[in-house]
N, C-alpha and C positions, 0 to 999 in steps of 0.2 A: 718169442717175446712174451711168452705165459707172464700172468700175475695175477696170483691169487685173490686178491683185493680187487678185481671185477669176477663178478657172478651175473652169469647169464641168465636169465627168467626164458624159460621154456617154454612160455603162454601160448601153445600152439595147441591143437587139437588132438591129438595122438601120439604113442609112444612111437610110431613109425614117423611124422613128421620131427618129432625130437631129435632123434637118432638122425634123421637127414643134416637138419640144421648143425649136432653136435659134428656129423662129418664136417661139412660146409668149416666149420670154425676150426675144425682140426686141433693142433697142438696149441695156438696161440688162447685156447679158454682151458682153464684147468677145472672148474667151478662151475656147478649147473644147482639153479633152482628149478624145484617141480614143483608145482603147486596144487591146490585142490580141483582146480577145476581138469586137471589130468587125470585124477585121480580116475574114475571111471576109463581113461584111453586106455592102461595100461600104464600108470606112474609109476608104481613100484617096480613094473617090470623091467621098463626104464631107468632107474635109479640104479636097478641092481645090475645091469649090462652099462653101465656109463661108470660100475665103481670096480667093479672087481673084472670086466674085460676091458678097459680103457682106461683105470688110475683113475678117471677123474673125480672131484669131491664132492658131493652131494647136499643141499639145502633143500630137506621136505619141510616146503612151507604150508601146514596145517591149520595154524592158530588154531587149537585144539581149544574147547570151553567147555566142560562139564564137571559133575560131583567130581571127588578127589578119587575115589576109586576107580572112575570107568578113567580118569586120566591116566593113573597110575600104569591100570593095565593095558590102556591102549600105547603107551609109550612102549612100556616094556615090548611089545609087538612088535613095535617099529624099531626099535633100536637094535635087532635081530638082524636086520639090512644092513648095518655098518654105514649109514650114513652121520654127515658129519653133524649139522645143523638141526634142530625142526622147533618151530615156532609155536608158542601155547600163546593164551590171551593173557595179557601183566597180573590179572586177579593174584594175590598173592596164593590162597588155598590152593589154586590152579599149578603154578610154580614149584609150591612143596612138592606135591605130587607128580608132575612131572619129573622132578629131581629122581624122587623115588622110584619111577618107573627106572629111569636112564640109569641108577646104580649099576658101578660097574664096567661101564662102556664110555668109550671115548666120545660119546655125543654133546653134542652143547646143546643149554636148553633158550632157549631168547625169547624175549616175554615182548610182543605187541605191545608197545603205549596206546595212543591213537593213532587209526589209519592214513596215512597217507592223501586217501582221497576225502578225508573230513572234514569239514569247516566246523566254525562255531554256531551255525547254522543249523550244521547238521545234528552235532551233538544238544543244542536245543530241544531236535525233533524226538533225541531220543531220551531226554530226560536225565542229560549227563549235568552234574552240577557247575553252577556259574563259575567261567575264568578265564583266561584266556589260555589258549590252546599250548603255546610254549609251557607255560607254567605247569597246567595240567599233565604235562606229556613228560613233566621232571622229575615231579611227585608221583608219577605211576610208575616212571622211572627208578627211582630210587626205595618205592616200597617191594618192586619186583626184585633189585638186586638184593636187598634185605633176607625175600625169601628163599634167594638162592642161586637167581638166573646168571647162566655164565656170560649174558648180555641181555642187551633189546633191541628190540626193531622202533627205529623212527626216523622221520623225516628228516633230508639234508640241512634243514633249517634249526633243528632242535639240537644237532649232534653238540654244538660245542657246549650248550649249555646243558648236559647231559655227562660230557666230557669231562664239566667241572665240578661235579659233583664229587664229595671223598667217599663211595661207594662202588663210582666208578673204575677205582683204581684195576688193574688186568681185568675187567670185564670187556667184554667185545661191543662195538655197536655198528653197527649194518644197517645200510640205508635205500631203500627204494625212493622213490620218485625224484631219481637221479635222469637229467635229460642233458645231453651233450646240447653244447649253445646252436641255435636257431631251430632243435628239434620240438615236434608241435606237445605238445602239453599232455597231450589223453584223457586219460581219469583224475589223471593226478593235479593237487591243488595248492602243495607245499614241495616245491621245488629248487635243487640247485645244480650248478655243473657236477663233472664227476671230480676236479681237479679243488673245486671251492668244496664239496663236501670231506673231501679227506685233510683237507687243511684244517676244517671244523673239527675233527675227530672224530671220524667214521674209519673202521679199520675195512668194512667193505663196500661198494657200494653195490645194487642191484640195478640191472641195465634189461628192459625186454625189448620192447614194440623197439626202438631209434635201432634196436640191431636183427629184430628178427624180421620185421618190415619193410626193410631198408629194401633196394634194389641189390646190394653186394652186401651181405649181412655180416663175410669176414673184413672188407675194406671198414666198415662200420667200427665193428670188434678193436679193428690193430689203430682206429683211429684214437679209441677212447684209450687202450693202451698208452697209446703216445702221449696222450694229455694227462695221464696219470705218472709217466714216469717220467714226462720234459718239468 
């Protein structure tokens, strides 16, 4: 009952607990995020035994942010792994060069609008300019695809109006702070089901904690399957 359009967030501590869990999920996950904070477990080691001894596809989420050069060449690094996905921050200068790195390779580059777990609040604290958060997240949106990005990352809340943009046309959008209904909340602070964000126009959603946490992490997995293809 594979489908691509859920990705797993591998928030676990180790390349060795990943690998458990990708067992655990078996064939029904085709799709694994890894993210930074694996990075020290053994991520990439992970990534590259989940792609090329198990088919499955690979999202290294990075949000990579620096000068265009050390983007450039740290992409190019990483797109040596044949992964599918990896996520830079929306800055557009950040974009081009990311581009630039990935020349070549069947990588998509997906540009962070705002985080998931942000409020207006928080952007406040950091000196982001006045607006409200959908709008901002549309406008970062759409000056990232300008630069290039084969999509973005945002919230189930922003998809559709992200969706409607004429920039968006075959670009991709992937969304975290995707919670099956009555699952607790976490970090996250802009939230939808998995079934209401792809109605929104999310071609993936990101799923972690409700299926790595769970008590049966694959009953978890084949549940959100089922709500994504009922």
């Amino acid at each position: 009952m594979s489908d691509d359009r859920l990705i797993v967030a591998l928030d676990v501590p180790n390349a060795l607990a990943g690998l458990q869990l990708a067992q655990q999920l078996g064939d029904d996950v085709s799709f694994y995020k890894i993210g930074l904070g694996m990075l020290t477990g053994g991520g990439l080691a992970l990534a590259n035994e989940l792609k090329q001894d198990q088919g499955k596809r690979i999202f290294l989420d990075m949000k990579l942010f620096d000068i265009g050069a050390t983007i450039e060449n740290a992409v190019r690094g990483l797109a040596q792994f044949d992964i599918d996905f990896l996520t830079v921050h929306g800055d557009p200068h950040v974009v081009r060069a990311a581009k630039e790195g990935a020349s070549g390779k069947d990588l998509k580059i997906l540009a962070v609008t705002i985080l998931t777990s942000l409020d207006r609040a928080d952007l406040d604290a950091g000196l982001i300019k006045a607006g409200d958060i959908p709008d901002l997240v549309a406008e970062r949106a759409g000056k990232a695809f300008e630069a290039g990005a084969d999509g973005v990352i945002a919230s189930p809340q922003e998809a559709a109006m992200i969706r409607a943009l004429p920039e968006s046309q075959g670009r991709l959008i992937v969304t975290p702070g995707v919670r099956p209904t009555g699952a607790a909340l976490g970090d996250q602070k802009r939230v939808a089901t998995p079934a209401q964000a792809i109605k929104d126009g999310a071609d993936h959603i990101v799923v972690g904690r409700p299926i790595w946490a769970a008590e049966n992490p694959s009953a978890a997995a084949q549940a959100i399957l089922a709500e994504l293809q009922g």
